[in-house]
PDB file of N, H, CA, C and O in Angstrom:
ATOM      1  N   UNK A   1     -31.906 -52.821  56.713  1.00  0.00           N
ATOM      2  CA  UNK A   1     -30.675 -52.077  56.575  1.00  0.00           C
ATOM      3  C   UNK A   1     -30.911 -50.957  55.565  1.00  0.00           C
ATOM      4  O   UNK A   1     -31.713 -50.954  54.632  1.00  0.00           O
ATOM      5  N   UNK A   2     -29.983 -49.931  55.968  1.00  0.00           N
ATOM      6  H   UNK A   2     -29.331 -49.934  56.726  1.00  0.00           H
ATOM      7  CA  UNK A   2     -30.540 -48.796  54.942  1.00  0.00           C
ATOM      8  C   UNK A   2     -29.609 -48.671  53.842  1.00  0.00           C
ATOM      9  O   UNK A   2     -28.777 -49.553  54.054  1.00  0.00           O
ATOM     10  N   UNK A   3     -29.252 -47.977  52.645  1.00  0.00           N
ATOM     11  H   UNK A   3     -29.927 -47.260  52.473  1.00  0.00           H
ATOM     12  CA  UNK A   3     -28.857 -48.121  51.404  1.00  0.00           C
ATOM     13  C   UNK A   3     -27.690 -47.697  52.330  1.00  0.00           C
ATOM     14  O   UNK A   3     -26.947 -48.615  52.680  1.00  0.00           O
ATOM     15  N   UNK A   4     -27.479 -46.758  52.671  1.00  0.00           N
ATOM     16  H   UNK A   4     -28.082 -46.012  52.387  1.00  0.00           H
ATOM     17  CA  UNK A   4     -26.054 -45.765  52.596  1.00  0.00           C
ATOM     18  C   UNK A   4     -25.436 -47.109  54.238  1.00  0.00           C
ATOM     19  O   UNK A   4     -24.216 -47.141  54.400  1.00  0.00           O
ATOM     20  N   UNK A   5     -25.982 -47.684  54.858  1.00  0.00           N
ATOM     21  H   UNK A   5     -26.973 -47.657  54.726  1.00  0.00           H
ATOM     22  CA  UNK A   5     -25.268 -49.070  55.526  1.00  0.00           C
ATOM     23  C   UNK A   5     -24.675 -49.637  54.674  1.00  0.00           C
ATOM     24  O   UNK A   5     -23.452 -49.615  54.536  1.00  0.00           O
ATOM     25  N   UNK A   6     -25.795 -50.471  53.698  1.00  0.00           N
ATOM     26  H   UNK A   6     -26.789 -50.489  53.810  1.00  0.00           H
ATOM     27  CA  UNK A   6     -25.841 -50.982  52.751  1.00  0.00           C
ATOM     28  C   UNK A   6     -23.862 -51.328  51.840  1.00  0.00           C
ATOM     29  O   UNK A   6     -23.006 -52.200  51.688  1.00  0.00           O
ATOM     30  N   UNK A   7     -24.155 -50.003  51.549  1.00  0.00           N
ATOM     31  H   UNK A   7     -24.850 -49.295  51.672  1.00  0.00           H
ATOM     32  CA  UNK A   7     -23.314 -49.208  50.517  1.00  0.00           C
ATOM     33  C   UNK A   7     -21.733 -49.794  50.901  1.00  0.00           C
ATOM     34  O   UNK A   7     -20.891 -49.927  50.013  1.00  0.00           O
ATOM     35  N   UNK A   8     -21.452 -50.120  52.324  1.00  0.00           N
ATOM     36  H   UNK A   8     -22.136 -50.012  53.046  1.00  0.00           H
ATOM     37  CA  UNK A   8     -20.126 -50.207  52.909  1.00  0.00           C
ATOM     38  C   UNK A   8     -20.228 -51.442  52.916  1.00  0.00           C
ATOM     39  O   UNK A   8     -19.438 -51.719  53.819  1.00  0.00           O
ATOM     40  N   UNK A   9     -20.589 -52.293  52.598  1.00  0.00           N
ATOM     41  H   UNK A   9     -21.231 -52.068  51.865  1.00  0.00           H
ATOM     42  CA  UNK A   9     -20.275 -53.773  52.211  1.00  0.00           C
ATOM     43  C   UNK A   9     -19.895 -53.816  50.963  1.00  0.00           C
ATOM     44  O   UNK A   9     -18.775 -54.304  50.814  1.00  0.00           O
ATOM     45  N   UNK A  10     -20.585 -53.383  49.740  1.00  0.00           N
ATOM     46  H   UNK A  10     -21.495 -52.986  49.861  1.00  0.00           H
ATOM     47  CA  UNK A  10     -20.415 -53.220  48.338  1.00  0.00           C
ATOM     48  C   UNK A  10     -18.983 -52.523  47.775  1.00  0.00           C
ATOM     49  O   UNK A  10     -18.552 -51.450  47.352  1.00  0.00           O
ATOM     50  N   UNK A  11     -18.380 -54.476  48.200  1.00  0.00           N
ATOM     51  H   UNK A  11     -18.730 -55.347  48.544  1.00  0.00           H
ATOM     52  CA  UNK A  11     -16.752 -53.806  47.156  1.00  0.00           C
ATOM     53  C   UNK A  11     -16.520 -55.250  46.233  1.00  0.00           C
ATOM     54  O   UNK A  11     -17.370 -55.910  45.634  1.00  0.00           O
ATOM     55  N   UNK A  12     -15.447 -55.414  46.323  1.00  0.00           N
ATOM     56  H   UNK A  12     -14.757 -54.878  46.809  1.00  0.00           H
ATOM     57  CA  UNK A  12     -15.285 -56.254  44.671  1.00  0.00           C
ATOM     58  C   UNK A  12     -15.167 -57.218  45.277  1.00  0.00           C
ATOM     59  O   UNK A  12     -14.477 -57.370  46.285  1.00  0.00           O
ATOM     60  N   UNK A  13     -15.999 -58.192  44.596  1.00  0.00           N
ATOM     61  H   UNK A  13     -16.560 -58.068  43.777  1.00  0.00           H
ATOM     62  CA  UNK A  13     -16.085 -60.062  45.228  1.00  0.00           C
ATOM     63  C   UNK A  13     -16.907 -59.995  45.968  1.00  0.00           C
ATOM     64  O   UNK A  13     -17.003 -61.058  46.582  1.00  0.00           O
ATOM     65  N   UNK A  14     -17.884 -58.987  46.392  1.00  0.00           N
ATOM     66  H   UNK A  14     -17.806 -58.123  45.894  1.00  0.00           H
ATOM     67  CA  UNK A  14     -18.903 -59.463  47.438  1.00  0.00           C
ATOM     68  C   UNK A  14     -20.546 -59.795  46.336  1.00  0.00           C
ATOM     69  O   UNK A  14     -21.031 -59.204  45.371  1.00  0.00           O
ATOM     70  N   UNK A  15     -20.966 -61.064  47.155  1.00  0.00           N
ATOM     71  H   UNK A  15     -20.572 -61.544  47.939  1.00  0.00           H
ATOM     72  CA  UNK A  15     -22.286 -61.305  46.371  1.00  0.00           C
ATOM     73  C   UNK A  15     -23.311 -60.615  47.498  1.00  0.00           C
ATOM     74  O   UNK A  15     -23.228 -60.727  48.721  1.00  0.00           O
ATOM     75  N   UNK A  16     -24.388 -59.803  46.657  1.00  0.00           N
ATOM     76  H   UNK A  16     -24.455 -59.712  45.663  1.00  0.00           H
ATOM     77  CA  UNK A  16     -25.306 -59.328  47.783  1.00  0.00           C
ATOM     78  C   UNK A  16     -26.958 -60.037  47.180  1.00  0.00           C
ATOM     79  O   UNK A  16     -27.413 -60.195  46.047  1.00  0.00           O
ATOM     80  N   UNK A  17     -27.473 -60.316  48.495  1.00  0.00           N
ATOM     81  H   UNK A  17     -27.104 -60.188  49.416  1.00  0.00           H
ATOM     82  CA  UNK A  17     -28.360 -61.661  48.643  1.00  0.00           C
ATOM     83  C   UNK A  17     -29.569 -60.338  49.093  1.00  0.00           C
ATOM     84  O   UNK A  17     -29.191 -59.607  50.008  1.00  0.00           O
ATOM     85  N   UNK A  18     -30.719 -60.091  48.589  1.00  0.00           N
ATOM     86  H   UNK A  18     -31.026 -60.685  47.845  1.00  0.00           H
ATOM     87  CA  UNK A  18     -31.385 -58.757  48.942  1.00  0.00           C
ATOM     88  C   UNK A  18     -32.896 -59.507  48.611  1.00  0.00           C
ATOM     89  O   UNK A  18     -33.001 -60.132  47.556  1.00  0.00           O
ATOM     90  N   UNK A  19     -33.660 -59.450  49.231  1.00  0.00           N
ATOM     91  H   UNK A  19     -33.574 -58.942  50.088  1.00  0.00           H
ATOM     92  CA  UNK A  19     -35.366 -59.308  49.047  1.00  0.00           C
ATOM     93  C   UNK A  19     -35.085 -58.808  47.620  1.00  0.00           C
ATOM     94  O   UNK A  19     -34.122 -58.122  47.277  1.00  0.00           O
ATOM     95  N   UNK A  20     -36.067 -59.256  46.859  1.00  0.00           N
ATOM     96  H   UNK A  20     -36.849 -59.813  47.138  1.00  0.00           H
ATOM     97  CA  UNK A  20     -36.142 -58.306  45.410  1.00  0.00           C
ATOM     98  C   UNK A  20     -37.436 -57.595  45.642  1.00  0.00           C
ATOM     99  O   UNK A  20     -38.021 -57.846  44.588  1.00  0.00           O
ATOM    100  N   UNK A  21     -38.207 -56.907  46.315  1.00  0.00           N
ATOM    101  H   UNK A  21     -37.731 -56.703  47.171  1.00  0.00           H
ATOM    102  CA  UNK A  21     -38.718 -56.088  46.844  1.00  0.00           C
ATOM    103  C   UNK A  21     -38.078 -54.887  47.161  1.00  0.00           C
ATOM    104  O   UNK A  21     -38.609 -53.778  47.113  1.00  0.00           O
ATOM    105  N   UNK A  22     -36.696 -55.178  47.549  1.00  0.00           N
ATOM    106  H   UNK A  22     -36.264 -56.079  47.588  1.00  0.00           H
ATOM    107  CA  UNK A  22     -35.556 -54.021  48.148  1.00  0.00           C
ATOM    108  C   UNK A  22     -35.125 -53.711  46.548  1.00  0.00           C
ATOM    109  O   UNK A  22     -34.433 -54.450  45.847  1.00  0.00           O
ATOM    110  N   UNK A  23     -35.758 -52.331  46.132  1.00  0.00           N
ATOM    111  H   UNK A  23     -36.320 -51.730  46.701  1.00  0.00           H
ATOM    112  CA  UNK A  23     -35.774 -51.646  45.105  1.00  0.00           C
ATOM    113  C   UNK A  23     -34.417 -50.958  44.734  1.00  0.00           C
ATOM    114  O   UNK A  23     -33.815 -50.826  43.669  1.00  0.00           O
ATOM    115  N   UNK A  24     -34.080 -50.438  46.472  1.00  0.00           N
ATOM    116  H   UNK A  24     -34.570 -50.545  47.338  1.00  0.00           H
ATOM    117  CA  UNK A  24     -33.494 -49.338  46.928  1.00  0.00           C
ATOM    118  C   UNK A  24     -32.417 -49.689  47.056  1.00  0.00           C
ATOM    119  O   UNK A  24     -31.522 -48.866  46.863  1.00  0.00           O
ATOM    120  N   UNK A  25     -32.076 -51.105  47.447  1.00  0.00           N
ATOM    121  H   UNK A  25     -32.803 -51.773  47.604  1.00  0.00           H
ATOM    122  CA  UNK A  25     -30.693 -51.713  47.776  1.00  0.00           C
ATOM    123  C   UNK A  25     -30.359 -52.172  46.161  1.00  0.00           C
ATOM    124  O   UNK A  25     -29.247 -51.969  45.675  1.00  0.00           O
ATOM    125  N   UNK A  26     -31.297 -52.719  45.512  1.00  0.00           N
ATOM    126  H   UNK A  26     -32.201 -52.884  45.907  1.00  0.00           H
ATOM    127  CA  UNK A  26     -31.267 -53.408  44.008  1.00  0.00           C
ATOM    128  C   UNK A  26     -30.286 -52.226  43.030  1.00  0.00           C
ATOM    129  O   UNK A  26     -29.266 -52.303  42.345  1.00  0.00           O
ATOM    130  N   UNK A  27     -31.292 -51.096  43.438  1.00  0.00           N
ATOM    131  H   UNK A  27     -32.121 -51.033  43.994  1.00  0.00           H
ATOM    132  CA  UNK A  27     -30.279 -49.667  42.368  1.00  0.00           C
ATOM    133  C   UNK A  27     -29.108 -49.768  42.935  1.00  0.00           C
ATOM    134  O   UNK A  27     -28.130 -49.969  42.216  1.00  0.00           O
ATOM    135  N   UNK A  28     -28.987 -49.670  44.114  1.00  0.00           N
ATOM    136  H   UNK A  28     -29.782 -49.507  44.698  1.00  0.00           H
ATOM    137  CA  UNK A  28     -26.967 -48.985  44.786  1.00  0.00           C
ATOM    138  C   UNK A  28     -26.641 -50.395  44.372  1.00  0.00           C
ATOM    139  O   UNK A  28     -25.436 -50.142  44.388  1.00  0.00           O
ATOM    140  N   UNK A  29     -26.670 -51.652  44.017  1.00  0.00           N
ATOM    141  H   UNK A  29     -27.648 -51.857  44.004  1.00  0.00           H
ATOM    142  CA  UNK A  29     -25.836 -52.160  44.130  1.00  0.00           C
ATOM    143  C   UNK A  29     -25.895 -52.343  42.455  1.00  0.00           C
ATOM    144  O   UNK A  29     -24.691 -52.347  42.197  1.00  0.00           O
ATOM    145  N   UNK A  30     -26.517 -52.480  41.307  1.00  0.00           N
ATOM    146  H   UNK A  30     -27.495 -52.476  41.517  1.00  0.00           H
ATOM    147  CA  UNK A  30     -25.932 -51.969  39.854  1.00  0.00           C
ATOM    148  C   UNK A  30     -25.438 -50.901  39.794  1.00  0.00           C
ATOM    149  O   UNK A  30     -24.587 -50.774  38.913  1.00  0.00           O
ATOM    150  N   UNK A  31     -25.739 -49.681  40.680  1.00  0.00           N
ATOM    151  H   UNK A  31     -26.429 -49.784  41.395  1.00  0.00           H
ATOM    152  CA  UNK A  31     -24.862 -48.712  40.339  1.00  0.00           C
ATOM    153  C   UNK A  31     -23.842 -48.754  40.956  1.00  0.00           C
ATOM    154  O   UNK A  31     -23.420 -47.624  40.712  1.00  0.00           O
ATOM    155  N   UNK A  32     -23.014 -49.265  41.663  1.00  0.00           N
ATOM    156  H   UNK A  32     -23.357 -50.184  41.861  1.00  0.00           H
ATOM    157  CA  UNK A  32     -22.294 -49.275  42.065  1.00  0.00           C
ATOM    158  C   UNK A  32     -20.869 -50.591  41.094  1.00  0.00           C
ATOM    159  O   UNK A  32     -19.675 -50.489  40.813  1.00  0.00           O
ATOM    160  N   UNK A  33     -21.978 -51.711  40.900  1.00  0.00           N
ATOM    161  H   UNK A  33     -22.948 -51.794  41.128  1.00  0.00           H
ATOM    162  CA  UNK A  33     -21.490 -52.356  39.533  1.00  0.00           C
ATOM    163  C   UNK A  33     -20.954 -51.568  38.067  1.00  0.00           C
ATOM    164  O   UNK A  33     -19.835 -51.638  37.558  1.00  0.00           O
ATOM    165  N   UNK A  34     -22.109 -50.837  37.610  1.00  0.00           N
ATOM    166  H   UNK A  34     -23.017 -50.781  38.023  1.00  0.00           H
ATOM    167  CA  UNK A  34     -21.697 -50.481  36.760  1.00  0.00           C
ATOM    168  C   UNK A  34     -20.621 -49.467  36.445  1.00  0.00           C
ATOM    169  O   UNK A  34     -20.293 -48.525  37.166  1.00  0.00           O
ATOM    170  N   UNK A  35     -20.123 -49.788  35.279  1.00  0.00           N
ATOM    171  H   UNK A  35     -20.389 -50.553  34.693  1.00  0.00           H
ATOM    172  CA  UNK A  35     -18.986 -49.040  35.046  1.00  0.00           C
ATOM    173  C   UNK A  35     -17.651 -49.449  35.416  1.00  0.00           C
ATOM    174  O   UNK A  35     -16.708 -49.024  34.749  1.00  0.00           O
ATOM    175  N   UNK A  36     -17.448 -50.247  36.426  1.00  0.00           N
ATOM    176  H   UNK A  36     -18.214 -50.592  36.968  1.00  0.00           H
ATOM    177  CA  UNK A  36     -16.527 -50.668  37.109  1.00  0.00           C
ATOM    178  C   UNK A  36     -16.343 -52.069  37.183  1.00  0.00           C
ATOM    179  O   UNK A  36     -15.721 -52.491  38.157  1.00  0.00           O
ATOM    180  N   UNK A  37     -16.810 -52.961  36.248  1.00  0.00           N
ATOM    181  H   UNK A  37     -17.316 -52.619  35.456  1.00  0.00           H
ATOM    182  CA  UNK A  37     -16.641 -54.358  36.012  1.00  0.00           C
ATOM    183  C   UNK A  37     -15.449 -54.674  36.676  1.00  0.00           C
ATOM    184  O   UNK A  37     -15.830 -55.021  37.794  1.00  0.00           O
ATOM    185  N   UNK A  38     -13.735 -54.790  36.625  1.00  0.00           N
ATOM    186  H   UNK A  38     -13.426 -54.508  35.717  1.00  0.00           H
ATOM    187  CA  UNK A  38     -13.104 -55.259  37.314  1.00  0.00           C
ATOM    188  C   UNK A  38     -12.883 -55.159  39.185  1.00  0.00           C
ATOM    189  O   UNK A  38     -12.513 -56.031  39.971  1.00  0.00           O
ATOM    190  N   UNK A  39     -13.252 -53.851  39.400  1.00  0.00           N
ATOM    191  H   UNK A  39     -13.553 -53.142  38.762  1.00  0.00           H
ATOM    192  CA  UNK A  39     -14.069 -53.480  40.769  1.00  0.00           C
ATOM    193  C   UNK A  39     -14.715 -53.973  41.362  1.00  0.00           C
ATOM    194  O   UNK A  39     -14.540 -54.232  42.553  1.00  0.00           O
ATOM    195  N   UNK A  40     -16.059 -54.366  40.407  1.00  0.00           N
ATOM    196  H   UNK A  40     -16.201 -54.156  39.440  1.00  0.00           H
ATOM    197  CA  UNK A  40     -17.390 -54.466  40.775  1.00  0.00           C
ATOM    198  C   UNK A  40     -17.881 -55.809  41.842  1.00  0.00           C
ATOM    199  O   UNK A  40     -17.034 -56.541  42.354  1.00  0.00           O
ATOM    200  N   UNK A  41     -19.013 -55.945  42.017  1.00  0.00           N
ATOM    201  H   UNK A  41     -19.701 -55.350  41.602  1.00  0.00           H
ATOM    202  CA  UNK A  41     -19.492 -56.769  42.868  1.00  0.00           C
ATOM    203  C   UNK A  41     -19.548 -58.315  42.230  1.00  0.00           C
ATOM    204  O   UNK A  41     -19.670 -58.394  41.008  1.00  0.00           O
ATOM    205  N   UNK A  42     -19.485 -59.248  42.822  1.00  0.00           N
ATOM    206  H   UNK A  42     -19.386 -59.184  43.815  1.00  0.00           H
ATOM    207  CA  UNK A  42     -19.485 -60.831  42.636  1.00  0.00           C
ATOM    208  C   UNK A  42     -20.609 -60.875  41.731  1.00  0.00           C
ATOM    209  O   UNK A  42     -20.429 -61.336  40.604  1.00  0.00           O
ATOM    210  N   UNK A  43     -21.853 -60.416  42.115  1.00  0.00           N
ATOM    211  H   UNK A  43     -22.000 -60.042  43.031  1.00  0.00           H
ATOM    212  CA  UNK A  43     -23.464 -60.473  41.565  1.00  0.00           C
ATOM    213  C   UNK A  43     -24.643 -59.981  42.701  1.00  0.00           C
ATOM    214  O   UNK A  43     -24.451 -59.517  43.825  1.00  0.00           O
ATOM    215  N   UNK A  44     -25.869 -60.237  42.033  1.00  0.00           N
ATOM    216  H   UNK A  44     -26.026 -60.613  41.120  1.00  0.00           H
ATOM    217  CA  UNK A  44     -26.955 -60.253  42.992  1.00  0.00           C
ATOM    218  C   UNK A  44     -27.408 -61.168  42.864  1.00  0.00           C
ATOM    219  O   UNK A  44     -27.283 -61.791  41.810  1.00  0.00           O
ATOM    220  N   UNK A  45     -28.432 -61.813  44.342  1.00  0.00           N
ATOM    221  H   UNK A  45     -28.534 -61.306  45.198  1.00  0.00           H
ATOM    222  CA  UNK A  45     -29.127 -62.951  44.116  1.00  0.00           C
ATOM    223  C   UNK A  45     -30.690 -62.132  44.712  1.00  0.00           C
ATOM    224  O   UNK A  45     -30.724 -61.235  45.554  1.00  0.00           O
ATOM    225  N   UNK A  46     -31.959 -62.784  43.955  1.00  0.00           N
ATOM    226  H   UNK A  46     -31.930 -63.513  43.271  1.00  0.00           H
ATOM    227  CA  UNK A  46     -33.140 -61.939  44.682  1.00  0.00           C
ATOM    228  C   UNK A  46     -33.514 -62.837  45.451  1.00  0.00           C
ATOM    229  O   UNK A  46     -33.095 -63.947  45.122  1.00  0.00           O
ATOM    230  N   UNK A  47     -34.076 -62.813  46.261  1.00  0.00           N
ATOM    231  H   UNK A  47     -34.417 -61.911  46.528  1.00  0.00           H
ATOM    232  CA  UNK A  47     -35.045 -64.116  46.943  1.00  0.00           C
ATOM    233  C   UNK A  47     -36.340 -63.979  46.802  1.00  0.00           C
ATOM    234  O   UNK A  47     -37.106 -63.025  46.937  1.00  0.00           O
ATOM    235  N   UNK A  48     -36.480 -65.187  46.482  1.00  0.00           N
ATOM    236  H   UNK A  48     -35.859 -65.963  46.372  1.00  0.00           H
ATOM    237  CA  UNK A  48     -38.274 -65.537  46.171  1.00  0.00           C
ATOM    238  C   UNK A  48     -39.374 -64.619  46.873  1.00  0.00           C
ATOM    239  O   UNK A  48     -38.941 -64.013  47.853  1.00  0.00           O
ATOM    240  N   UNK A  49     -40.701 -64.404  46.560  1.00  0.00           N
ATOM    241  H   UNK A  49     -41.052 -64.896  45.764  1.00  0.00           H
ATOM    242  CA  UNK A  49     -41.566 -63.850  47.622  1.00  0.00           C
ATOM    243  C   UNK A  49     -41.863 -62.736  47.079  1.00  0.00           C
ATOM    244  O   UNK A  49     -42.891 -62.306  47.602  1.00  0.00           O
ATOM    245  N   UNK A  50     -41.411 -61.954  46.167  1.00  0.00           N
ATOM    246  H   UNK A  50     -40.576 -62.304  45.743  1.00  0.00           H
ATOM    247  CA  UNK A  50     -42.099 -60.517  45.832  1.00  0.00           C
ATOM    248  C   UNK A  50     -42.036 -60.975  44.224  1.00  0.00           C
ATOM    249  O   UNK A  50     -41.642 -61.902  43.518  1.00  0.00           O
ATOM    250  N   UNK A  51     -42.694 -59.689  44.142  1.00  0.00           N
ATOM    251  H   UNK A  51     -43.014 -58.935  44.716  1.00  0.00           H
ATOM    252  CA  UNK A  51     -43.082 -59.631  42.591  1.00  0.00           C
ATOM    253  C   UNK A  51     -42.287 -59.357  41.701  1.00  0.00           C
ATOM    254  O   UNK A  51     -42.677 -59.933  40.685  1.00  0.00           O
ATOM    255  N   UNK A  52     -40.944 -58.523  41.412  1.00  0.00           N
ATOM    256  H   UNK A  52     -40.628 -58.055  42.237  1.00  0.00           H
ATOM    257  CA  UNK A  52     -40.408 -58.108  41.188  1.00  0.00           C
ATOM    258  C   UNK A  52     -39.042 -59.778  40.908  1.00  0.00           C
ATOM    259  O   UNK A  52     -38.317 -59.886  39.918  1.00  0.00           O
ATOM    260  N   UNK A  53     -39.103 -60.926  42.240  1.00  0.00           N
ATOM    261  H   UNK A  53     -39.691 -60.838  43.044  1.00  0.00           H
ATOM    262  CA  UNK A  53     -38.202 -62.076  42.083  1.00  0.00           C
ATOM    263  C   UNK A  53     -38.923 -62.913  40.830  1.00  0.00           C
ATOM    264  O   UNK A  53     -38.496 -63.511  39.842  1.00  0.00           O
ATOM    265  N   UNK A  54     -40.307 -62.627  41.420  1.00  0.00           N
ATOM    266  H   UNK A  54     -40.654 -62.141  42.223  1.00  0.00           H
ATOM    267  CA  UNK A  54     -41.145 -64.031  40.608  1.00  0.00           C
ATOM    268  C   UNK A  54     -40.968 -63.667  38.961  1.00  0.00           C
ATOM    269  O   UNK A  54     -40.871 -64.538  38.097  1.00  0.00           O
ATOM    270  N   UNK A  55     -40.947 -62.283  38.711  1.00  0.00           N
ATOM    271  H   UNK A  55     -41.026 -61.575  39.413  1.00  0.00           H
ATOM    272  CA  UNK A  55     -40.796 -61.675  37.400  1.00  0.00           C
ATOM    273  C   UNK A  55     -39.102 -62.311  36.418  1.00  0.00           C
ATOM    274  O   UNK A  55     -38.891 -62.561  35.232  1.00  0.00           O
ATOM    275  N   UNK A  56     -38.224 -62.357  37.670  1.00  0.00           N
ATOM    276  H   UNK A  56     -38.396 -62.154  38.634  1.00  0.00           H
ATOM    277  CA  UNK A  56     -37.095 -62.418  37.162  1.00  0.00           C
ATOM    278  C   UNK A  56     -36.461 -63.376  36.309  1.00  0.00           C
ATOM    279  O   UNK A  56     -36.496 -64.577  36.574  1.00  0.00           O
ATOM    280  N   UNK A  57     -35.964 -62.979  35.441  1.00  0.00           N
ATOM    281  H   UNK A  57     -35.936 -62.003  35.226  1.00  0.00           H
ATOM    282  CA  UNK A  57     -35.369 -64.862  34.290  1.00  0.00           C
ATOM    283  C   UNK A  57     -34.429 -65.769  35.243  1.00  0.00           C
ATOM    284  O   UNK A  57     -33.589 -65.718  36.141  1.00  0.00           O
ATOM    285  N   UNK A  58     -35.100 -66.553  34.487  1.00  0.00           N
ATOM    286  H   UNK A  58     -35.783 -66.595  33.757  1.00  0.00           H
ATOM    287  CA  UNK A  58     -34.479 -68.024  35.647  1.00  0.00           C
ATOM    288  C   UNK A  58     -33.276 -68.326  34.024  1.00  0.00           C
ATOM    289  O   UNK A  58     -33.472 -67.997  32.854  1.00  0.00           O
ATOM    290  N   UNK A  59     -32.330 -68.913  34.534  1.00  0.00           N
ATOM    291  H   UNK A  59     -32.171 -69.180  35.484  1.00  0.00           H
ATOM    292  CA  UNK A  59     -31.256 -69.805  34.398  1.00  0.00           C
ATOM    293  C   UNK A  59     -31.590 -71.164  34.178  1.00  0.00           C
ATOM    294  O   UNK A  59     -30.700 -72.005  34.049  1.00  0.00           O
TER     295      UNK A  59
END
């Protein structure tokens, strides 16, 4: 899916579930977070498999 698809799902309460490889989807959807906390999106989740997930702080 491409960012600007992407982009029309990203409204308030939605969690977006993205490859953490997807760099491109990763930016639009903090930027689209930021600034707009009561707006903003549910969260992100990365999924395992790239370098960029394996890097990420665990909980």
């Amino acid at each position: 899916m491409s960012v600007r698809s992407a982009l029309s799902y990203f409204k308030k309460g939605v969690l977006v579930i993205t490859p953490g490889d997807r760099e491109d989807i990763l930016l639009a959807a903090a930027t689209t977070m930021y600034g707009r906390a009561p707006d903003g999106l549910a969260g992100i989740v990365l999924l395992a498999g790239s370098a960029f997930a394996e890097r990420a702080p665990r909980r």
